[in-house]
LODODREN-130812 format. One record per residue (C-alpha): residue in one letter; x, y, z. Coordinates in steps of 0.05 Angstrom, whole numbers, plus 32768, in hexadecimal, padded with zeros to 4 digits. Layout:
residues N
AXYZ/...
end
This chain:
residues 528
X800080008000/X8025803E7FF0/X80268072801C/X7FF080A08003/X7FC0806B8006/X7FD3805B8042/X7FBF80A88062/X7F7E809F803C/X7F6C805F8060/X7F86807C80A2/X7F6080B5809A/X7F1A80948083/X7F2F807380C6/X7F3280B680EC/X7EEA80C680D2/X7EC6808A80CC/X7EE6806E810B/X7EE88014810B/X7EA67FF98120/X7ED07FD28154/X7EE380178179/X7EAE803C819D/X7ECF806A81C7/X7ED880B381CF/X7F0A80D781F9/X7F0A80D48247/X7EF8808B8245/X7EB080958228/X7E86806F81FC/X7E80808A81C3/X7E31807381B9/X7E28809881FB/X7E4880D881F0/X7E34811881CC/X7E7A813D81B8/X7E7B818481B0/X7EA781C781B8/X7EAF820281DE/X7ECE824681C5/X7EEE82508202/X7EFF8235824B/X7EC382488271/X7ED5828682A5/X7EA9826082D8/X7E7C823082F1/X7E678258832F/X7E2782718312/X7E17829F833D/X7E5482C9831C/X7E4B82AB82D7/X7E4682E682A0/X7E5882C18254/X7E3B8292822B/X7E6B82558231/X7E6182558277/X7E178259827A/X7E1B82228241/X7E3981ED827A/X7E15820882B4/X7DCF8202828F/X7DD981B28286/X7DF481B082CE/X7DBF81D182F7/X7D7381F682E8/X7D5282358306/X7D0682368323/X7CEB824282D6/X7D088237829C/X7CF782358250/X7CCF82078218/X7D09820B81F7/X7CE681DC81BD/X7CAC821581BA/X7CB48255818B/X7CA2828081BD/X7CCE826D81F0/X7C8E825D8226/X7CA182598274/X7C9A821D8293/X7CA581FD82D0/X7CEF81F182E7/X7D0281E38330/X7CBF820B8340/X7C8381EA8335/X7C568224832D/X7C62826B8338/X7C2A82AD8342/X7C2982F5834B/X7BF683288377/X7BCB834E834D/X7C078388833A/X7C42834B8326/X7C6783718361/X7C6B83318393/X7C7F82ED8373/X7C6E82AB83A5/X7C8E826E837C/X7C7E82238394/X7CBB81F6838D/X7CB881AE8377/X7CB7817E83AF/X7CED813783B3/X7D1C815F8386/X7D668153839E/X7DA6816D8387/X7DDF8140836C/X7DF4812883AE/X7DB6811783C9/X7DA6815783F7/X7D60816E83EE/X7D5381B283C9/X7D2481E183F1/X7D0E822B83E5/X7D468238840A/X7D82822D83DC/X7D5A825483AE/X7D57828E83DD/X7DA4828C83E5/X7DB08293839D/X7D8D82D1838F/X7DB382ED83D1/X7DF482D283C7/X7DF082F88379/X7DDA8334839E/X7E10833283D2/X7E41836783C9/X7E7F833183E0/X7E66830083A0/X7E7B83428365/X7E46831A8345/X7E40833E82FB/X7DF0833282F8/X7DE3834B8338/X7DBC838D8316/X7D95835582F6/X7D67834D8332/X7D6B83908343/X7D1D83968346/X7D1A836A8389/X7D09839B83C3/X7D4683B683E9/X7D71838B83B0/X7DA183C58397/X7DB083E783D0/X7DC8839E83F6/X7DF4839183B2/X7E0F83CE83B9/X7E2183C98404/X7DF48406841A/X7DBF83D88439/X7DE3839D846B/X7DA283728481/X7D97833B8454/X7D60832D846E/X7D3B836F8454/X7D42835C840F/X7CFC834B83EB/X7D18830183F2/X7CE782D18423/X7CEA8284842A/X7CA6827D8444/X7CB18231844E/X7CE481F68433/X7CB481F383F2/X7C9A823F83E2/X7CCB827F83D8/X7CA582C583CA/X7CC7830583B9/X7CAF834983B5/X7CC8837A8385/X7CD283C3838B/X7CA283CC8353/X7C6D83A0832B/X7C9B837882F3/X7C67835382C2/X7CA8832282AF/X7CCF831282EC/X7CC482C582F1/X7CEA82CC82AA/X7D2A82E382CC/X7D2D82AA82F5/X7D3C828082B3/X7D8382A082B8/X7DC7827E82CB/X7DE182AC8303/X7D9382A8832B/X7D9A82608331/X7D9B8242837A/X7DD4823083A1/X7DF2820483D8/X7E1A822F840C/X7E3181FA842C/X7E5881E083EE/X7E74822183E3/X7E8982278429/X7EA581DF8428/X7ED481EC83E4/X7EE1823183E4/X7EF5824883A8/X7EF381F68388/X7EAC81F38391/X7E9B81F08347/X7ED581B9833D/X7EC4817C831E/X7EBE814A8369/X7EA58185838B/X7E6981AC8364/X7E24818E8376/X7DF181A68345/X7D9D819B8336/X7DA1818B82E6/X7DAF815682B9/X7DE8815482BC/X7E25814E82E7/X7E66816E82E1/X7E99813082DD/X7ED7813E82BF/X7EF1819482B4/X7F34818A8295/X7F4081D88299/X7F4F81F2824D/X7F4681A48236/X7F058192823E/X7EC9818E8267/X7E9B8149826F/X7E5481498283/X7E32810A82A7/X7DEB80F782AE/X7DC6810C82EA/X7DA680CD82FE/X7D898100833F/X7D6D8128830F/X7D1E813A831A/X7D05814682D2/X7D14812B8295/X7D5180FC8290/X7D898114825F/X7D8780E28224/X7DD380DD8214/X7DF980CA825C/X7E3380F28240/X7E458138822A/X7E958148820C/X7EAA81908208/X7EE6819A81E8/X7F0481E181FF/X7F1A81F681B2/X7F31824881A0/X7F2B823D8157/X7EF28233812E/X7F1B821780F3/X7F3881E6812C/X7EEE81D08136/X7EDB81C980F7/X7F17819780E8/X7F098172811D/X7EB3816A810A/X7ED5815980C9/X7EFB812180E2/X7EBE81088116/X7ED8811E814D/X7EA6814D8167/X7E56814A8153/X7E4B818C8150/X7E6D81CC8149/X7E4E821C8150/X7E768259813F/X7E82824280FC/X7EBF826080D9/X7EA9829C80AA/X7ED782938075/X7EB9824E8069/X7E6F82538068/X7E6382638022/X7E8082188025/X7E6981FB805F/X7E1A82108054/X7E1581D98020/X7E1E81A88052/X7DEF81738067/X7E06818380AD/X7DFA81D580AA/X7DC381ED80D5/X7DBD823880E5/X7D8E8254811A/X7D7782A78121/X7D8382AC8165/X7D7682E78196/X7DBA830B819B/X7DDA8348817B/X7E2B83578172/X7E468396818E/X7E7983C58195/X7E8383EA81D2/X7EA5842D81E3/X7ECB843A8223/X7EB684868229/X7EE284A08259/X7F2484868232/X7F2F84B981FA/X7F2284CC81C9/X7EE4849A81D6/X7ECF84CD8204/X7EC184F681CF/X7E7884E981B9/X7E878507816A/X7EBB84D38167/X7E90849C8180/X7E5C84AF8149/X7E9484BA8110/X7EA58473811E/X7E5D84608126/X7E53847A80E1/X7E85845880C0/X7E7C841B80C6/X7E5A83EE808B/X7E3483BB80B1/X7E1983A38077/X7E5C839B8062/X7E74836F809D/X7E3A83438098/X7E3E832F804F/X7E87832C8062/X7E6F82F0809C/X7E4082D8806F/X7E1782B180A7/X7DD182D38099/X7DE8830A80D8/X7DB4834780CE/X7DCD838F80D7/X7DB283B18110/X7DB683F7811D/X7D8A83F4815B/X7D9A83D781A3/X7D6683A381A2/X7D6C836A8173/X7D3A8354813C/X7D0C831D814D/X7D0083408193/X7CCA836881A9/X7CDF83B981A1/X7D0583AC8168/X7D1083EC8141/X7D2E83E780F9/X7D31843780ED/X7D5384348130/X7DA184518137/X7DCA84768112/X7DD4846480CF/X7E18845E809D/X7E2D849E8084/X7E7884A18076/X7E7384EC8060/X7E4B850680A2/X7E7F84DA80CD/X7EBA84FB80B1/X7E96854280BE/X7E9485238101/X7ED985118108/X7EE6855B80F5/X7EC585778123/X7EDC854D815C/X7F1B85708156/X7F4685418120/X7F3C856280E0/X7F8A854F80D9/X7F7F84FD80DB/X7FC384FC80F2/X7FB8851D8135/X7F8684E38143/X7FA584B4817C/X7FA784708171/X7F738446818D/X7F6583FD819F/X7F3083D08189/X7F30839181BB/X7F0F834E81AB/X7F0C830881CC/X7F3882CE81A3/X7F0C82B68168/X7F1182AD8121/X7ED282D7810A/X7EE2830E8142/X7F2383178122/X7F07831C80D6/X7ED0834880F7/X7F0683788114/X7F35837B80D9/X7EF1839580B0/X7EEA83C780DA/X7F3383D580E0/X7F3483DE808F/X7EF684048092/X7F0E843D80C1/X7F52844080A5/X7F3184458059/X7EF084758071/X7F0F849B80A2/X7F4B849F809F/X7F61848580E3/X7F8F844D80FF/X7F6F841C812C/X7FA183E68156/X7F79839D8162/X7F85837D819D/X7F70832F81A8/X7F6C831081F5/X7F5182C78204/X7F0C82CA8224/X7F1482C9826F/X7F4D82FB826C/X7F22832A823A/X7EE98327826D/X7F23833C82A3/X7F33837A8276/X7EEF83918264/X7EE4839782B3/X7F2383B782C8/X7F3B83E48287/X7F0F83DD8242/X7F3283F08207/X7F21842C81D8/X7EEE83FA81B5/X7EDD83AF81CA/X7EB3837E81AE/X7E76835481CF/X7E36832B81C2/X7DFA832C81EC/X7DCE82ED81EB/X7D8D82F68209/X7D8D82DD8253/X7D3882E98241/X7D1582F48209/X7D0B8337821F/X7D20837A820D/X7D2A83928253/X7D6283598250/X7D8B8381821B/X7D7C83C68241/X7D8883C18287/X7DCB83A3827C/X7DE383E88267/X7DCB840982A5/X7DF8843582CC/X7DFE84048308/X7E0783CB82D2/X7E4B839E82E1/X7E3D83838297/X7E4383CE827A/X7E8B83D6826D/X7E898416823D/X7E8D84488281/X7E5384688275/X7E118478828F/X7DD584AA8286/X7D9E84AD82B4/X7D6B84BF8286/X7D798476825F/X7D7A845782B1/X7D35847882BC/X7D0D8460827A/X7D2C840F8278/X7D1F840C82D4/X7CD4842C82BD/X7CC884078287/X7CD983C382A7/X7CA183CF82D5/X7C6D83E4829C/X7C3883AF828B/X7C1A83CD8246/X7C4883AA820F/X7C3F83EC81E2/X7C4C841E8225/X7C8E83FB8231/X7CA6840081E7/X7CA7844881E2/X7CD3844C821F/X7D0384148200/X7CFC844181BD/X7D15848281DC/X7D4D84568212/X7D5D843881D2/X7D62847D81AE/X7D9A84A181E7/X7DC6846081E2/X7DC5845A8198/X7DB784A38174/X7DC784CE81AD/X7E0A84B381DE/X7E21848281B9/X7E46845481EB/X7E3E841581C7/X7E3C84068175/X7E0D83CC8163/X7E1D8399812E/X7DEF836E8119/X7DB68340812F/X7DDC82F5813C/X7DC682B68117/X7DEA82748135/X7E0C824E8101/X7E1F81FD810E/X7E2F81B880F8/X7E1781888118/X7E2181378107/X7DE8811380E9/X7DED80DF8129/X7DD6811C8152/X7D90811E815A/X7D66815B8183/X7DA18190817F/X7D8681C981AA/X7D8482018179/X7D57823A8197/X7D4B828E8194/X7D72829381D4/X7DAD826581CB/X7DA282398207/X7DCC81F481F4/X7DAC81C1822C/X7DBE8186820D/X7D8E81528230/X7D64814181FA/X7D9C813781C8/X7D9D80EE81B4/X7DD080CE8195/X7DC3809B8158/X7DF980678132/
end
């Protein structure tokens, strides 16, 4: 057999794999295991301080909140979690929710109202530096205990009335507060793990947790392996096993679904969709998220608003997204299409000629007096081509020199909170299917605002409209909030609208593709 041949049997080998071998890494079967990747190492398991998608990926498959979503329904209905039922008084300003009863967590202990109670105080407590805290802001006394001002825990709108029912009492009526609830960092905890392991609690050995799913193996930048939770109270996961291989490059992914080593792969490389779309294997899903920009504006010249809009204005979105090629939509609003208060004649719109009039008039008529900036982004194939466009596009439409600046994930988190760059790039998934979810993280008091800025006008309209019940009321206070952070400040520069591309194996059956992006993986099955 000459050599050639011989690497094309080898590698029919690689793919097809020998019917006598059924194995995957880590000692698994193969028949038994559902093999995917992650971008990135996840920050954290401790959800309670969880604030990124790869880490609310695990957690979701490893524990549940008191409601959660049909994730199999188009409209994303509530339905029961670890909460059986749940009810408001007439105004939706006191919530009483009725826990499950025999439900136990992954080491036998039983759950109880309880645990719940000391996960919505431990993300409020000013020692956790919990990033969501703001996100239950609306509980009475809630704010001014995360921020230290108020020291009695006990005078926080939080009450377990007994091991089974948990009622909370808001500062004003909120119509869709059972929905926030649904969210990683709300999820229950046990204190006396925590207290046990320190700072190991979320270890592999250590971590109990109330999902499918156990955490078995965390091989930290390797890999992470999911068990069935055989204490699990609903629905048992169909596929005992979950593989996450930890993988920084899409093209790296993609070899490796190529070769059948993973059965499913998201973040598909740009530069190869035209390609990869014609695939039996290529699913796409509109999902509700938008790419942004941000602008740190108290770093100059970012703290000049006629420079923020100059580089608003230049930038061809519709350029970067035939560019990606995934189906992305350009969005010149803050809230993304598909989502109630969706605006299309929303934001500032691309006008190379009025930005350089800008750019003038900020004070750099003379491009070569312009300092040069940074734009930051996380490690990632289709961030980088993203950044590069825009790169070329200021250079060639402005005349200005931008520097690009890549960090891996938990260490561009780390930056964003102590120092953001000039310019720095995110996505924001919805945590709801709600547009308060996309406004209130910009809030003043927001630890997920990073762009240094603030106006209380935008506070007052997203606070009041999160307590307004009339659908149409609310969405002409999201249209004018909407207006000051996109026509009028400026501190952020919205992409597009997201739409999920994948490839996922044909032995992979009920691939949780949804609006929101939630990957729980228990009703994945997986065929031979």
């Amino acid at each position: 057999m000459s050599k050639y041949l011989l690497c094309a049997f080898v590698a029919l080998l690689a793919v097809t794999g020998c019917k006598k071998k059924q194995s995957a890494d880590y000692g698994l079967n193969l028949d038994e295991t559902f093999r995917m990747h992650f971008q990135t190492e996840p920050p954290t398991l401790d959800w309670t301080k969880s604030s990124d998608t790869t880490s609310s990926t695990v957690i979701n498959n490893l524990m549940e909140g008191l409601v959660t979503y049909d994730l199999n329904s188009d409209t994303l209905e509530l339905q029961p979690g670890l909460a059986e039922s749940w009810m408001s008084n007439r105004d939706a300003s006191v919530w009483t929710f009725k826990m499950k009863k025999d439900i136990k967590w992954s080491d036998g202990v039983a759950f109880t109202a309880q645990h719940a109670a000391d996960g919505l105080l431990r993300l409020l407590d000013p020692k956790t530096a919990a990033k969501y805290a703001y996100f239950i802001f609306g509980i009475k006394n809630a704010k001014p205990y995360s921020t230290g001002e108020l020291k009695d825990a006990s005078q926080v709108g939080i009450e377990v009335v007994n091991d089974h029912t948990l009622q909370i009492t808001l500062e004003r009526p909120m119509s869709f507060f059972p929905q926030l609830l649904t969210h990683v960092p709300t999820f229950p905890v046990r204190l006396d793990v925590i207290a046990k392991h320190g700072d190991t609690w979320t270890e592999a050995g250590n971590i109990v947790t109330l999902g499918p799913y156990k955490l078995k193996i965390w091989e930290h930048d390797k890999a992470i392996v999911l068990e069935k939770n055989d204490t699990y109270f609903g629905r048992p996961a169909k596929t005992p096993y979950i593989l996450g291989y930890i993988i920084n490059e899409a093209t790296t992914a993609r070899n490796m679904f190529d070769l059948g080593r993973i059965d499913a792969q998201m973040d598909l490389p740009a530069n190869e969709l035209s390609l990869l779309k014609e695939r039996k294997e290529f699913e796409d899903q509109n999902i509700l998220g938008i790419f942004y920009f941000g602008f740190n504006t108290k770093k100059a010249p970012m703290d000049n608003l006629k420079v923020r809009k100059a580089i608003s204005m230049a930038i061809d979105k519709d350029e970067i997204v035939k560019m990606l090629g995934g189906g992305q939509i350009p969005l010149a609003g803050w809230i993304p299409k598909g989502m109630k208060g969706y605006d299309e004649n929303m934001g500032l719109k691309y006008n190379t000629e009025m930005a350089n009039k800008l750019l003038d008039e900020a004070g750099y008529k003379d491009r070569s007096t312009f300092p040069r900036i940074t734009l930051a982004f996380n490690t990632n194939d289709n961030h980088k081509r993203l950044a590069e466009s825009v790169q070329a596009q200021l250079k060639s439409k402005l005349g200005i020199q931008i520097e690009l600046r890549n960090e891996e994930w938990k260490v561009y988190l780390e930056s964003l909170q102590t120092d953001p760059p000039h310019i720095f790039r995110l996505g924001w998934l919805a945590d709801i299917p709600d547009p308060d979810n996309f406004m209130n993280f910009l809030l003043s008091d927001s630890d997920n605002n990073h762009t240094n800025w603030g106006n209380p006008r935008f506070d007052e309209l997203v606070i009041k409209a999160a307590s307004v019940t009339n659908d149409a009321e609310r969405m002409k206070l999201y249209d004018e909030a909407q207006r000051i952070l996109v026509e009028q400040d400026i501190p952020v520069l919205p992409i597009y609208t997201m739409v999920e591309t994948m490839m996922v194996n044909e032995r992979v059956k009920g691939f949780p593709a949804n609006a929101i992006s939630q990957m729980k993986f228990k009703d994945i099955e997986i065929t031979n």
